[in-house]
N, C-alpha and C positions, 0 to 999 in steps of 0.2 A: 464599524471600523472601515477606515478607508483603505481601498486596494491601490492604490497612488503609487507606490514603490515597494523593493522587498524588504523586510525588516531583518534589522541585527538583534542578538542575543537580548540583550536588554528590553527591546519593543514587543516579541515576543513574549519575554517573561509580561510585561506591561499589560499588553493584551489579555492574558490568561488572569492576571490579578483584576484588570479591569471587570472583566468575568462575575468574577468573584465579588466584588463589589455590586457590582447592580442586582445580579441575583443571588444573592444569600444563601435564598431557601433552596437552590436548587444543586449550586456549587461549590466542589472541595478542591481544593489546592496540593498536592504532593508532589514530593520528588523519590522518581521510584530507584534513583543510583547516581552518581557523580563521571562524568567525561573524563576524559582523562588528565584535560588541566583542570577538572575539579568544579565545572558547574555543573549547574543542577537539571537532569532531565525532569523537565515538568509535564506532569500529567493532569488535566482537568477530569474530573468527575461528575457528571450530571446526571442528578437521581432527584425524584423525588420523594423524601422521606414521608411523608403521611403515607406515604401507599407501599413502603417496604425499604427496608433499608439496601447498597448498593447492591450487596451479595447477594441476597434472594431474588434478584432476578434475573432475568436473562440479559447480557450484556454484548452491546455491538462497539467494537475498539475502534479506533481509527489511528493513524500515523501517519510521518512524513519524516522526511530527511535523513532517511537512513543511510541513502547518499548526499556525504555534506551539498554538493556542486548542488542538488536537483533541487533549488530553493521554491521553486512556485510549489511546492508537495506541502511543504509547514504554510503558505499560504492560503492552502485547498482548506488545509484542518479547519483552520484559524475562521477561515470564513465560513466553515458551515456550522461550529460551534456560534458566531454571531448570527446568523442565519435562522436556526433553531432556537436559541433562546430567545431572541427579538420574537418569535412567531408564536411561542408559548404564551396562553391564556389568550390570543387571539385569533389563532385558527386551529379551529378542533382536530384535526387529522394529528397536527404534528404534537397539539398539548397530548392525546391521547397516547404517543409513543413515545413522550418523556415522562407522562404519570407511568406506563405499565413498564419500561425499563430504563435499563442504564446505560448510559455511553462512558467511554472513556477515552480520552485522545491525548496524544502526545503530538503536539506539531513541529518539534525539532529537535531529534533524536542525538545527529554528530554536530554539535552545537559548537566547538572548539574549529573543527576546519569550518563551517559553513562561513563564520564568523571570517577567515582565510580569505576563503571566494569571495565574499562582499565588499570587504575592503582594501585586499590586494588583486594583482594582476593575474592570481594565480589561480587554475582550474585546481578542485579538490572532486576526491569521491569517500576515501575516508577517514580518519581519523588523522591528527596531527602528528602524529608517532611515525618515524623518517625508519621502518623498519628492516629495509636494505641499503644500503650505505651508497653514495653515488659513483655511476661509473664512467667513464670517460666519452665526450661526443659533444654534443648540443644541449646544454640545462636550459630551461625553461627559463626567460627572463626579457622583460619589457625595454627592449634596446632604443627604440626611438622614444619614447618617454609619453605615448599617447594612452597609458593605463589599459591596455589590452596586448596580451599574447596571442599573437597571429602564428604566420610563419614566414620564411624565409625562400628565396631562391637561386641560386649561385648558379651563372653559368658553368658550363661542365661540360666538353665533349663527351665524356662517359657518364654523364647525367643519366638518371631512371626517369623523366620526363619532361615533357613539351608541354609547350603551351600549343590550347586548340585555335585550329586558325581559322574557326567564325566567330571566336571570342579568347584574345588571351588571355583572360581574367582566370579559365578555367585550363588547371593542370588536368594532363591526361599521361598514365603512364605511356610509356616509349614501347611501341611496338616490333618486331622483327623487321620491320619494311624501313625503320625509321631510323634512315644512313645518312642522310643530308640536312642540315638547319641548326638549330640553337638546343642545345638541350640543358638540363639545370639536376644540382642536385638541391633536392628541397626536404628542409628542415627548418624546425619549430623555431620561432623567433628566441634568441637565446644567446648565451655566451659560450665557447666553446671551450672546453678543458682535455688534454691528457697531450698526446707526444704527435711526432711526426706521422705514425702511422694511424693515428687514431684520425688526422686531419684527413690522409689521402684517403680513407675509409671514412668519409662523414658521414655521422648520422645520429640521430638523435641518443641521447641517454637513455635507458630505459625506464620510462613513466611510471612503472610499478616499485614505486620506494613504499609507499604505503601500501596499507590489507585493504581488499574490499570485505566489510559488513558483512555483505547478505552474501557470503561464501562460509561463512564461518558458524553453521547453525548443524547440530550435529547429526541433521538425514542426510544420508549419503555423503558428508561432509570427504572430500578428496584433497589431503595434503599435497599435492601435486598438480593441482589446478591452477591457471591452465597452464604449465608450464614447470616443472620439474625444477629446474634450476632455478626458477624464480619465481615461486607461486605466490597468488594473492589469499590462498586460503589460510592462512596463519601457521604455526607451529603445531597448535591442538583448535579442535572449536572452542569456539568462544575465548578466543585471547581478548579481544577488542572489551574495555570494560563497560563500550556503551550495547555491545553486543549480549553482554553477560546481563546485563539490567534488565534489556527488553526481554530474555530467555525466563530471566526469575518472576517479572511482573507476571509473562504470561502462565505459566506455571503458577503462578498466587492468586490466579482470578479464574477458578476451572469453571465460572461461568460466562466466559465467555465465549457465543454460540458464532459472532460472524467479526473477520478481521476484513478492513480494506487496508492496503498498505500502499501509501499513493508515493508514485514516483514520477520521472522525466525521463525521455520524452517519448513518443512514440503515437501516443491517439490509440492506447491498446488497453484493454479487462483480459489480464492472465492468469487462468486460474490453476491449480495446480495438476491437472489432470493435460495439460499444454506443455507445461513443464518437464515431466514425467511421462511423457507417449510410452515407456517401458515399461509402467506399471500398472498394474488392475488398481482401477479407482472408482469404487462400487457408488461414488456424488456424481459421476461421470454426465449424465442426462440431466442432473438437477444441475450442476453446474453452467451445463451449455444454455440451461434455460435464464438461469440469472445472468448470463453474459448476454444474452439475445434482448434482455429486460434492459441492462444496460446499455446495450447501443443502439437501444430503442429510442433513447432518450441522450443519448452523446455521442453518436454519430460512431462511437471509435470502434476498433476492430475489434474483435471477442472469436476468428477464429483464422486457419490455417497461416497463424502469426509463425510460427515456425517452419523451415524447409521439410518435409513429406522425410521421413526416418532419421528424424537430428538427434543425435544422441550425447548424452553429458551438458547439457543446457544449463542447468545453474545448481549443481552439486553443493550443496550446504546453503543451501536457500533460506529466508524465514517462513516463507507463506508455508513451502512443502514438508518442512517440519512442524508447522503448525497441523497443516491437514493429515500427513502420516505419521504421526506421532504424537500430536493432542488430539487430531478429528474434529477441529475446528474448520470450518467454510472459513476459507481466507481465498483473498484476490487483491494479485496489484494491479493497480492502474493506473497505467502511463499517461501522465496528461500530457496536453499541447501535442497535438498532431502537425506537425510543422508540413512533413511533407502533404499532407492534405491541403492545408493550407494556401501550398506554394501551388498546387496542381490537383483541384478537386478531380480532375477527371484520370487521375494516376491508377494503373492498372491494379485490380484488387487483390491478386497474386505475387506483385512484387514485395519482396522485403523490405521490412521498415530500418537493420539494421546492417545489410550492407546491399551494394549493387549486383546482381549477380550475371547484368551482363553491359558491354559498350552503349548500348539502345539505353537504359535505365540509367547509369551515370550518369551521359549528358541530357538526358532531359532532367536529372534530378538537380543538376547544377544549373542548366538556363532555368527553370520554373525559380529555383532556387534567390538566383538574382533577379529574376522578374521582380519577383514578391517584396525582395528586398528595396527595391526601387519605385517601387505599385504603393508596397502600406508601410516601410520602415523610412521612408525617405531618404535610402540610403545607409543609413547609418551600420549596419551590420557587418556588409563587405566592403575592407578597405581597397580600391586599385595597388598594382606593384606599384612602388614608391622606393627609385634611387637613395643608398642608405650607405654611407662609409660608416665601419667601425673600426675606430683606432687599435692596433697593438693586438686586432684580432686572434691575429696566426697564432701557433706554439712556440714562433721566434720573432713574435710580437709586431708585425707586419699590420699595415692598414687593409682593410679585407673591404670590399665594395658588391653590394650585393642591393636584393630590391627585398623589402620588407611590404607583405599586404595579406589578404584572404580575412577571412569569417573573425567576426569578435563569436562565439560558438555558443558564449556564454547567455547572451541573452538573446540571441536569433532561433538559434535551435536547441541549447538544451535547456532554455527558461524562454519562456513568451516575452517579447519586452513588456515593459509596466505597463502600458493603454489597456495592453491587448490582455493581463492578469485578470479584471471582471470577468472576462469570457469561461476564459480556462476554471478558474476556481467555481464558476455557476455550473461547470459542465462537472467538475468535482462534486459538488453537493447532488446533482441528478443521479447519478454511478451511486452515491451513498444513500440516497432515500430507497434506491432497489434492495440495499442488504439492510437497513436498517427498517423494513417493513419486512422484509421476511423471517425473521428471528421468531421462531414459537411461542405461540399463545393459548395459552391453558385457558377453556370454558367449561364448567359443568351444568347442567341442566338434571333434575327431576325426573324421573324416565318411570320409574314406578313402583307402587309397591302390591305384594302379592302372597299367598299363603301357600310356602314349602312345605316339602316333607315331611314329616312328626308334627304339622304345626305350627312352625316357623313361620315368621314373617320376614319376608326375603324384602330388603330397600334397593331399587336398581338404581344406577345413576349411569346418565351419560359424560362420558369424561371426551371432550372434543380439544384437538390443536384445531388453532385456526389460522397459524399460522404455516407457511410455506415448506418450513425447514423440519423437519422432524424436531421432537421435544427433547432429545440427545444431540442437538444438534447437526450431523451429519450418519449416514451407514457407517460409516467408517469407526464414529466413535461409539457405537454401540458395538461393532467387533471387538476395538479393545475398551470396552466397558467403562468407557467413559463417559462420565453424564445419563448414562443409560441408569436408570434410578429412581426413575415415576415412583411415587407411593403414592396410594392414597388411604386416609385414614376418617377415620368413625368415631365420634363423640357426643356424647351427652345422653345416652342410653346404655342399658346392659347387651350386650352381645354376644349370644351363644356359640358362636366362629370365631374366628378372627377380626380382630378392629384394623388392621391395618392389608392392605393388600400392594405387595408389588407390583407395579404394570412394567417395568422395563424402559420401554418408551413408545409414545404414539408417533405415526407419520405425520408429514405435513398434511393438511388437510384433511384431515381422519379422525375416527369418535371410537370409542372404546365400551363398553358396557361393562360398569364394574358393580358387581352384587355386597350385600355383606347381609347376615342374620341377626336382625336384630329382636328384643323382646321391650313389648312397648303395655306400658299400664295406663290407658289414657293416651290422650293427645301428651305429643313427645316433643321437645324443640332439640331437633342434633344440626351438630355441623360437621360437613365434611369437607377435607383438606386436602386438596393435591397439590405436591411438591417435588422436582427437581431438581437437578443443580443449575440445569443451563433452560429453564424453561420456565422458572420461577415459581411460582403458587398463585392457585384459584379456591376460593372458599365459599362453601353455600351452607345457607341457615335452611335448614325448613323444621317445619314442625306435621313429623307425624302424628299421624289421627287412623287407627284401624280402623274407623265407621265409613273412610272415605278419601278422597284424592287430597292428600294436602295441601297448602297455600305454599309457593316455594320462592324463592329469587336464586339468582346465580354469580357468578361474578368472576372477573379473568385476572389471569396471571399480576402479580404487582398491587391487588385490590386485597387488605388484611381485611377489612370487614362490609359486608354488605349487609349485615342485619340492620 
């Protein structure tokens, strides 16, 4: 697939059917719920059926755009499902990790506003549903007609900022000392609505008409977030019905062991224990290792992303109810590190998501137009550009102002198109980390031996060889989730038990599981180990009391190795 531009609802679907088309034997098509104008969230599935159907094995999800705006995220998907399946039956690493599991991937979640942001002026994050009514100021709208919402700046003695004066391109708020010169009040490129006093008081509408998504998930969900009077968390969790979908998918698939949920922008792996500094997060070390794995290979942050005791960070989150409350390893990752980008050598304690001092600002706006001028040829930031608009005022007056600043949309919160190959390669790298660490069930032979009264004890080694524990995380073996190892004995009489619970194994760990068997002759048994989130390994052997049997072994996702 070419990464050439971002695509609309339609190309997407196109891409996923195309999927489906070239590989058959590998791919299924669903839709796991309807948006809210009624299209279909599409989910691709990739399994291969000779070696166990989706559910029996361990499964690594993937998604995107669960902020409509952060469109390179359903591009990430997009391309590492081409990626992966182009690479299937020709290179072994990756055919082996789509014969032993499953993937699942959703690449564009709020598919109604994304569709918004591509083809109008207008920034979106979630859904199309205008859930607070608009209120009087600056509305968002493309006044010079150049397909991008900037913003605005009005002179104003009692203006909140200046322009800097080694560069005016760049607002700086207005400080105590700053009694002499031009000052402006500056607001979103827009039409102005409401009365007199709403003009002498300008200032933008307030931008939260819509819920944000990933507020509305019910760990720790806070109806009052961030803002009381006008929160983005919804009325209860899960209003949003793309919200409610991704809730019931993941609740319908309890195997799955590792989520990435890729977003914009930042250059950041957050995993929920970043999120959460409040709470005991017993993946804590196992997590920092898969982030350090990750920006081993994508350069991007994986730690002190947050200011040192932040508290209330993203209250009804998806990842952190996936992890406290299914015990699934989930991580988002922020792609496109813009500010990297603009200023590789940018201090590695500054924030990604605001400036927290004068010194950080302005280098983050000159790097900012460097770059913009270095590799975008300009195109991102417009200069102020003189701008009458007729009948402006609330008594219809011509209002003269300068329209310019950041197109946002595809400079920093989307890579423009060139620069998409990068971003989504540096997507697929973040994803081979979790999608090679998901648990791998091997057994081996270990011995057999003559117990008490008689008995002929069969030993087997039961090994993960995988990273992740065979429950997927600690977490989900406390609330007993996935934690359900059996393994089981056939094809002889047994004077114990035929089946044995193990619970779960660690990652990288072997287990020793016995059973009593009674054997008349050379025996041929198999045994079967199965989880929810680790899948199944089955071994034939045939005992022989005169002596070591002939055995084979075989891992998770393999029904038969006889």
């Amino acid at each position: 697939m070419k990464l050439d531009h971002y695509y609309l609802y339609g190309e997407v679907a196109a891409a996923l059917k195309g999927f489906l088309r070239d590989y058959p034997a590998l791919c299924s098509l669903d839709s796991i719920g309807k948006t809210r104008e009624g299209r279909d969230i599409l989910c691709l599935t990739v399994c291969n059926p000779e070696t166990g159907s989706p559910e029996e094995k361990a499964a690594f999800f993937m998604d995107g755009n669960l902020h409509s705006g952060e469109v390179a995220s359903s591009m990430a998907v997009l391309h590492i499902l081409d990626q992966w399946l182009s690479a299937y039956g020709k290179e072994p690493a990756v055919t082996a990790l789509l014969d032993r599991f499953t993937v699942y991937a959703i690449p564009r979640i709020n598919a109604d506003a994304a569709e918004v942001f591509l083809t109008t002026p207008y920034m979106t994050r979630g859904n199309t549903e205008k859930y607070y009514p608009p209120d009087n100021g600056v509305a968002d709208r493309d006044m010079d007609g150049d397909g991008v919402i900037r913003q605005m700046r009005i002179p104003d003695p009692a203006g909140k900022w200046k322009a800097y004066e080694k560069d005016s391109r760049i607002m700086m708020a207005r400080g105590p000392e700053d009694t002499e010169g031009t000052f402006y009040t500056l607001v979103s490129e827009g039409v102005f609505r409401g009365g007199a006093e709403d003009f002498i008081c300008l200032r933008d509408t307030n931008p939260q008409d819509a819920l944000d998504p990933n507020r509305q998930f019910p760990f720790e969900w806070n109806k009052d977030y961030p803002d009381k009077d006008r929160p983005t968390s919804g009325p209860e969790p899960l209003h949003d019905p793309e919200v409610r979908a991704l809730y019931d998918f993941v609740c319908g698939h309890p195997n799955i062991a590792f989520h990435m949920d890729f977003h914009t922008y930042g250059g950041l792996h957050i995993s929920p224990a970043d999120f959460c500094p409040h709470l005991e997060v017993p993946d804590k070390e196992r997590m920092q290792a898969l982030g350090a794995a990750m920006r081993k290979r994508t350069g991007y942050k994986c730690s002190g992303i947050f200011p040192e005791g932040a508290k209330d960070i993203a209250p009804g989150s998806y990842t952190t109810w996936e992890y406290f409350e299914r015990g699934i390893m989930a991580f988002v990752t922020e792609l496109w590190d813009f500010h990297f980008q603009a200023d590789p050598d940018r201090p590695q304690g500054w924030s990604m998501f605001f400036a927290e001092s004068e010194e950080q600002f302005l280098r983050e706006a000159e790097t900012a137009l460097g770059w913009d001028e270095r590799e975008n040829g300009g195109q991102g930031f417009k200069p102020w550009t003189p701008c009458v608009l007729p009948g402006w005022t609330d008594d219809g007056k011509d209002m003269a102002v300068e329209i310019g600043g950041w197109n946002r949309k595809f400079t920093m919160q989307n890579p423009p198109p060139r620069l998409l190959p990068g971003v989504c390669e540096k997507a697929a790298d973040a994803a081979l980390v979790g999608f090679q660490a998901l648990p791998r069930l091997h057994m081996a032979f270990h011995g057999l031996r003559r117990g008490e009264g008689g008995k002929d004890i069969l030993e087997i080694e039961l090994m993960n060889l995988g990273y992740l524990p065979t429950c997927g995380t600690e977490m989900a073996a406390r609330k007993e989730m996935g934690d359900d190892l059996t393994v089981s004995l056939s094809g002889c009489e047994t004077p114990g038990e035929n089946s044995v619970r193990v619970g779960h194994v660690d990652g990288y760990a072997k287990r020793l599981v016995s059973f009593a068997v009674r054997m008349q002759g050379k025996t041929p048994v198999t045994v079967t180990a199965r989880g929810t989130r680790c899948g199944q390994a089955v071994l034939h052997i045939t005992l022989d009391p005169d002596g070591y049997p002939p055995h084979r072994s075989s891992e998770n996702g393999i029904k038969d190795a006889s």
